[in-house]
C-alpha positions in Angstrom: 0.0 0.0 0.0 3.0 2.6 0.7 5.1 1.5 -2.0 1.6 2.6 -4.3 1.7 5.6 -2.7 4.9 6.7 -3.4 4.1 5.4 -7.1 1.5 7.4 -7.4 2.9 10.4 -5.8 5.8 10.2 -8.1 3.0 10.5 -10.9 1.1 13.2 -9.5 4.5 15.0 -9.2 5.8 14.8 -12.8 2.3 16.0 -14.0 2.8 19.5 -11.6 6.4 19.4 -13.5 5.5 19.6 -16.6 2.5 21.0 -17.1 3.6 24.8 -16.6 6.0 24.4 -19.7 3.0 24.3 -21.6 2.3 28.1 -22.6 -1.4 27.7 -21.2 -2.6 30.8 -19.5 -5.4 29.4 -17.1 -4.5 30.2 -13.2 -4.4 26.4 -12.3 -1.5 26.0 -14.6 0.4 29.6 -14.3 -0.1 28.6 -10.8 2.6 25.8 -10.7 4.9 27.7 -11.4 4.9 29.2 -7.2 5.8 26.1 -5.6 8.6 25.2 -7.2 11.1 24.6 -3.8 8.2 22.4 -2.3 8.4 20.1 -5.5 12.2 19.6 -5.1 11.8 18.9 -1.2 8.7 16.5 -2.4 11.1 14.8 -5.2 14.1 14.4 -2.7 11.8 13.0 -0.1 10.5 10.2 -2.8 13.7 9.3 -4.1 14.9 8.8 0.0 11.7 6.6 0.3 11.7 5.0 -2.8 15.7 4.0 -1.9 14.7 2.3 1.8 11.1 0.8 0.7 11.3 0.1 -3.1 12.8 -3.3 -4.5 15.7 -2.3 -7.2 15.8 -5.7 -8.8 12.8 -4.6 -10.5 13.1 -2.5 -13.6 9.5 -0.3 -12.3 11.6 0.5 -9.2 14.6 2.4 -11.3 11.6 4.2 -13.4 10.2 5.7 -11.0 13.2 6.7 -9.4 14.7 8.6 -12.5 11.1 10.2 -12.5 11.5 11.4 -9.0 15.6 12.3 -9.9 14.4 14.0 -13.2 11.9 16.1 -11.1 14.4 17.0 -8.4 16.8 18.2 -10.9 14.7 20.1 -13.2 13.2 22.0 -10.0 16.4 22.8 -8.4 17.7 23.9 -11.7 15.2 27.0 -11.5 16.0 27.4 -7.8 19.7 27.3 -8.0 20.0 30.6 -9.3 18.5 32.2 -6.3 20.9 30.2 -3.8 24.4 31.4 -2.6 26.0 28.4 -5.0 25.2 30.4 -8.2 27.3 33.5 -9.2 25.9 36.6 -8.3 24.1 38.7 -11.2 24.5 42.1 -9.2 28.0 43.4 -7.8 28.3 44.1 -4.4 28.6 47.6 -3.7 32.3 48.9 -3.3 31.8 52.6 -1.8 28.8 53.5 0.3 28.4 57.6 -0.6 25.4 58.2 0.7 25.3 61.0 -1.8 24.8 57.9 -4.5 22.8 55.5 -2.2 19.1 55.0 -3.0 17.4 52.5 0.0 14.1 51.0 -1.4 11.5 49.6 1.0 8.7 48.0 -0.4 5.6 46.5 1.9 2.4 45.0 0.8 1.0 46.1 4.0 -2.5 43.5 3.3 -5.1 45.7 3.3 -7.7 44.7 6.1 -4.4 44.9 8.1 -4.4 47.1 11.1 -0.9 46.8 12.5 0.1 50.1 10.8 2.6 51.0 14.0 4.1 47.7 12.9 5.3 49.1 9.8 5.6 52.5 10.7 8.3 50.8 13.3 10.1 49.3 10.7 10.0 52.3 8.4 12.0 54.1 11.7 14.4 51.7 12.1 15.4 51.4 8.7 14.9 54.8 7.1 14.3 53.6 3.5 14.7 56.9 1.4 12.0 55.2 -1.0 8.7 53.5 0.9 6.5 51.4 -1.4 3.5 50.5 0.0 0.8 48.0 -1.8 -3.0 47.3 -0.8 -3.2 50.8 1.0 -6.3 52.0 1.1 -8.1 55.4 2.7 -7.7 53.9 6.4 -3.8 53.3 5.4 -3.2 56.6 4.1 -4.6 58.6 6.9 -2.3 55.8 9.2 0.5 56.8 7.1 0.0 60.1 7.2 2.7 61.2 10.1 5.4 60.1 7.7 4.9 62.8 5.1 7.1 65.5 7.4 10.1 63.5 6.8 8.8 61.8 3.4 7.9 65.0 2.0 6.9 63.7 -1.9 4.7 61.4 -1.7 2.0 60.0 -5.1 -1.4 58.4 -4.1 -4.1 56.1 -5.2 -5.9 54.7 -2.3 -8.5 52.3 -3.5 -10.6 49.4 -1.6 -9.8 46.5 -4.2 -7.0 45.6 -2.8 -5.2 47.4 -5.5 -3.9 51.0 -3.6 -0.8 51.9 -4.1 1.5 55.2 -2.5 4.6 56.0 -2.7 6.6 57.8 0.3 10.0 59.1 -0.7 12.7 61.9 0.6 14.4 62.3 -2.5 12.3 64.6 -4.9 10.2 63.0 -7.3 9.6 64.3 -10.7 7.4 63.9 -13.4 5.0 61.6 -11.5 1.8 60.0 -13.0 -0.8 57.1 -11.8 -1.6 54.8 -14.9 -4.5 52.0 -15.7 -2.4 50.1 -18.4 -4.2 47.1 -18.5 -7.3 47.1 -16.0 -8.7 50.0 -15.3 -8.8 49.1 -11.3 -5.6 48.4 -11.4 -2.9 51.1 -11.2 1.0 51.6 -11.9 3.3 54.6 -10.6 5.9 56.3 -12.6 8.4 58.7 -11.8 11.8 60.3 -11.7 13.9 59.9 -8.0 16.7 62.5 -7.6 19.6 60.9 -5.7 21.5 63.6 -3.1 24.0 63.5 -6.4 21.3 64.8 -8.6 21.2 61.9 -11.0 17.8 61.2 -11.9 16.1 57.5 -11.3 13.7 56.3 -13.8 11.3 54.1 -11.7 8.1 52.3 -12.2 6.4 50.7 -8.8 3.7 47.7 -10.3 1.2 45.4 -8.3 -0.8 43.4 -11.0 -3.1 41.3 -10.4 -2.6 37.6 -10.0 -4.0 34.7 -12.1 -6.2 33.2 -9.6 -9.9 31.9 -8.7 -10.5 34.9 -7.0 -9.1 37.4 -9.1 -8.3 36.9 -13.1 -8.6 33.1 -14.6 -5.9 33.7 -16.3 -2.6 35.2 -16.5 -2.2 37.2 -19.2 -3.2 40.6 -17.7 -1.0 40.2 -15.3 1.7 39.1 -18.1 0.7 42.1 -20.2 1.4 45.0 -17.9 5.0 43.3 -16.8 5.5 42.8 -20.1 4.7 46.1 -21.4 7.2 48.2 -18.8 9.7 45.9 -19.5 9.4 47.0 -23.2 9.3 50.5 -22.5 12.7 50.6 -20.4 14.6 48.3 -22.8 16.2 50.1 -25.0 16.9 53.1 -22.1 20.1 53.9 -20.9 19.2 56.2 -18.0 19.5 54.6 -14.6 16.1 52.0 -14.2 14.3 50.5 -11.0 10.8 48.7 -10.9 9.9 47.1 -7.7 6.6 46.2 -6.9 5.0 42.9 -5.8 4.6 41.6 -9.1 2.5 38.9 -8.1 4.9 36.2 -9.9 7.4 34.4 -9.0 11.6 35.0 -9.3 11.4 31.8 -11.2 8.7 31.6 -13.4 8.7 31.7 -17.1 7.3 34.8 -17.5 9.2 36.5 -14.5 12.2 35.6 -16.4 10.9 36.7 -20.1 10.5 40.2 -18.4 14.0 40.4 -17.5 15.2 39.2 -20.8 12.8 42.0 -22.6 14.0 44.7 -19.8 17.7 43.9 -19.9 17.5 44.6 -15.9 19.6 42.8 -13.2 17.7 40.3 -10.1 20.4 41.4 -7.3 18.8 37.9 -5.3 20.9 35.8 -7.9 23.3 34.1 -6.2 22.7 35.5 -2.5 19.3 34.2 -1.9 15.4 33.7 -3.1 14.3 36.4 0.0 10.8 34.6 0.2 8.0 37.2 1.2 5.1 35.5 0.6 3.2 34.1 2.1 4.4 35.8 5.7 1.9 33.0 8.1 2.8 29.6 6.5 6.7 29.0 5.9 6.3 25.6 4.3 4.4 27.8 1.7 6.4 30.8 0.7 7.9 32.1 -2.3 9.7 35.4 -3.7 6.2 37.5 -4.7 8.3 40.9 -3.9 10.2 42.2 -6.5 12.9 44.7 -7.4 15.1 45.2 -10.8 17.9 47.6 -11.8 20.1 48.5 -14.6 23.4 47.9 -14.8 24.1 51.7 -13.6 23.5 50.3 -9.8 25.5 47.9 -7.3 24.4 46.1 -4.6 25.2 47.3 -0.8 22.0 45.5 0.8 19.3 43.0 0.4 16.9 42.0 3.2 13.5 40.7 4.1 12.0 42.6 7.5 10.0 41.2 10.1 6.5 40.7 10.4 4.1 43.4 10.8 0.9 41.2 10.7 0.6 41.2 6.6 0.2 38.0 4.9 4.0 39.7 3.1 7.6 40.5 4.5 8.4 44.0 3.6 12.0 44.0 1.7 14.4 46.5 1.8 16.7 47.1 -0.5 19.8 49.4 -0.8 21.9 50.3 -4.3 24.5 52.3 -5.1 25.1 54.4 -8.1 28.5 53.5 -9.6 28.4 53.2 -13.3 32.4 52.3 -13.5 32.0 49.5 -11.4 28.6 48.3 -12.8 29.2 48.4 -16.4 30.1 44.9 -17.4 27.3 43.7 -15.7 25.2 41.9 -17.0 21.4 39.9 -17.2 19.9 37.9 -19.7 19.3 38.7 -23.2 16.2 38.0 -25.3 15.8 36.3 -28.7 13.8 36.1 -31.7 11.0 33.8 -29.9 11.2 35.9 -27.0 10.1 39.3 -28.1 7.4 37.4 -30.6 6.3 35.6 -27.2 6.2 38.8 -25.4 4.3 41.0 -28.2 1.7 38.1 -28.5 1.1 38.9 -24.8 0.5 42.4 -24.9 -1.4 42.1 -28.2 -3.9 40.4 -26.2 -4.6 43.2 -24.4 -4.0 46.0 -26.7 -1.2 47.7 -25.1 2.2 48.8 -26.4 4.8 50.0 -24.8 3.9 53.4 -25.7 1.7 53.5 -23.5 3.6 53.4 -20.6 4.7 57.0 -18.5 8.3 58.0 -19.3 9.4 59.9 -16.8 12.1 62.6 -17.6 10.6 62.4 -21.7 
């Protein structure tokens, strides 16, 4: 009876592996593409019990084996990356000028949350010179309100869909705007940060929505609006950021076709997959919490926060401007099948990268 069940599990798990390599949009496939770390724990686990239970005389035995070993290894092959055995993608930082030192917090603060000294703790003990903050609605932003003598520029869009967004910042922020790219409930934030050095930031702060039940059946809004930013930034050669919680996965397929299409670094390769979601359940989290750069910016921290009663970890991350240091870095590239794959995606919502707020144009 056990030795079935580990037969069957081992069938049940190479039908989760494969089926997100088909291009299939639905939510129940797109879906897969989260748990990938509990499928290699579940793959090792079946291989240690198929070894001790199993009969290996018998050719079924070694099948199902190199099943579970083929799942194990394709698995850890997307999660290597985001491990501290893979080189990193993003220099670390060599000089810490605060005068070219940007420090990032984002925090998807969940919005029928009511812990808002919990974050407004953190946001004292860290001093981000950037706060991101996702599913604020009117009761958050009056919360928030006491940060705006130090966080004097500030861009709003409280909403009670779960969809707010603001932005807190020190530096000034130029050239701001609130768009609806691809649902019109649904918003993006675009502007230009000016470092203490007076270099302007290009940055774009997203939060689509996720393929889901509950939400959209499918992924390809969500796909869309990444896709679409990515697009307008990839031919730049100004000084990027987009952070956001992008509702995806470091690992997915689509996560990774927007850094092909943006040309923008992951600083989490090869230092770690800084898992913010979900905050309650840590045999059920994965990286949801995102931030990418250009190749103008080093590394001098990466962190997830504590707690503050959200279903996410707030992140905080700090770069450094330093365009010598930073120039041969560099992320992946995109082909022929790639930017076809990625235009079929915005074509089916009828958005271009035009579209999207340039700040500073």
């Amino acid at each position: 009876m056990i030795q079935d069940i580990q037969i069957l599990l081992t069938y049940f798990l190479v039908v989760v592996t494969l089926l997100p390599l088909w291009r299939y949009e639905a939510w129940w496939v797109r879906g897969l593409d989260f748990p990938r770390l509990q499928f290699m724990v579940v793959a090792l686990f079946i291989m240690l019990a198929d070894a001790v239970t199993l009969d290996f005389s018998q050719y079924n035995t070694w099948f199902v084996e190199s099943l579970a070993l083929g799942c194990f290894c394709f698995h850890s092959g997307w999660i290597l990356p985001y491990t501290k055995l893979f080189r990193k993608e993003v220099k670390t930082a060599r000089r810490h000028k605060k005068r070219d030192q940007i420090r990032i917090m984002t925090a998807n603060v969940l919005m029928p949350n009511r812990n808002y000294e919990g974050l407004l703790q953190l946001v004292s003990q860290h001093q981000p010179d950037v706060l991101v903050t996702l599913e604020t609605n009117s009761w958050w932003q009056e919360k928030l309100q006491v940060l705006e003598s130090d966080y004097r520029y500030t861009i709003k869009c409280p909403l009670e869909n779960l969809y707010g967004m603001h932005v807190y910042s020190r530096l000034p922020l130029e050239d701001t705007a609130v768009q609806f790219l691809v649902e019109h409930d649904v918003p993006s934030m675009h502007a230009l940060v000016v470092l203490r050095s007076g270099v302007r930031v290009r940055m774009h702060f997203l939060h689509p929505a996720p393929p889901s039940p509950t939400e959209n059946l499918a992924s390809s809004e969500r796909d869309a609006e990444l896709l679409v930013v990515a697009k307008s930034v990839s031919d730049e050669v100004v000084p990027i950021i987009i952070t956001g919680d992008l509702n995806d996965v470091a690992w997915s397929s689509t996560t990774r076709l927007f850094r092909k299409i943006s040309g923008l670094l992951d600083p989490r390769i090869g230092r770690g997959m800084f898992n913010t979601f979900h905050a309650r359940y840590w045999f059920a989290r994965w990286p949801l919490d995102h931030l990418f750069h250009s190749e103008h910016f080093t590394l001098a921290s990466i962190q997830r926060l504590p707690y503050f009663g959200s279903d996410h970890f707030p992140m905080l991350v700090e770069l450094v401007y330093d365009v010598p240091h930073g120039a041969d870095q560099e992320g992946l590239e995109a082909d022929e099948e790639d930017l076809e794959w990625a235009e079929q995606k915005m074509d089916e919502h009828d958005v271009e990268e035009a579209d999207v707020h340039e700040p500073g144009k």
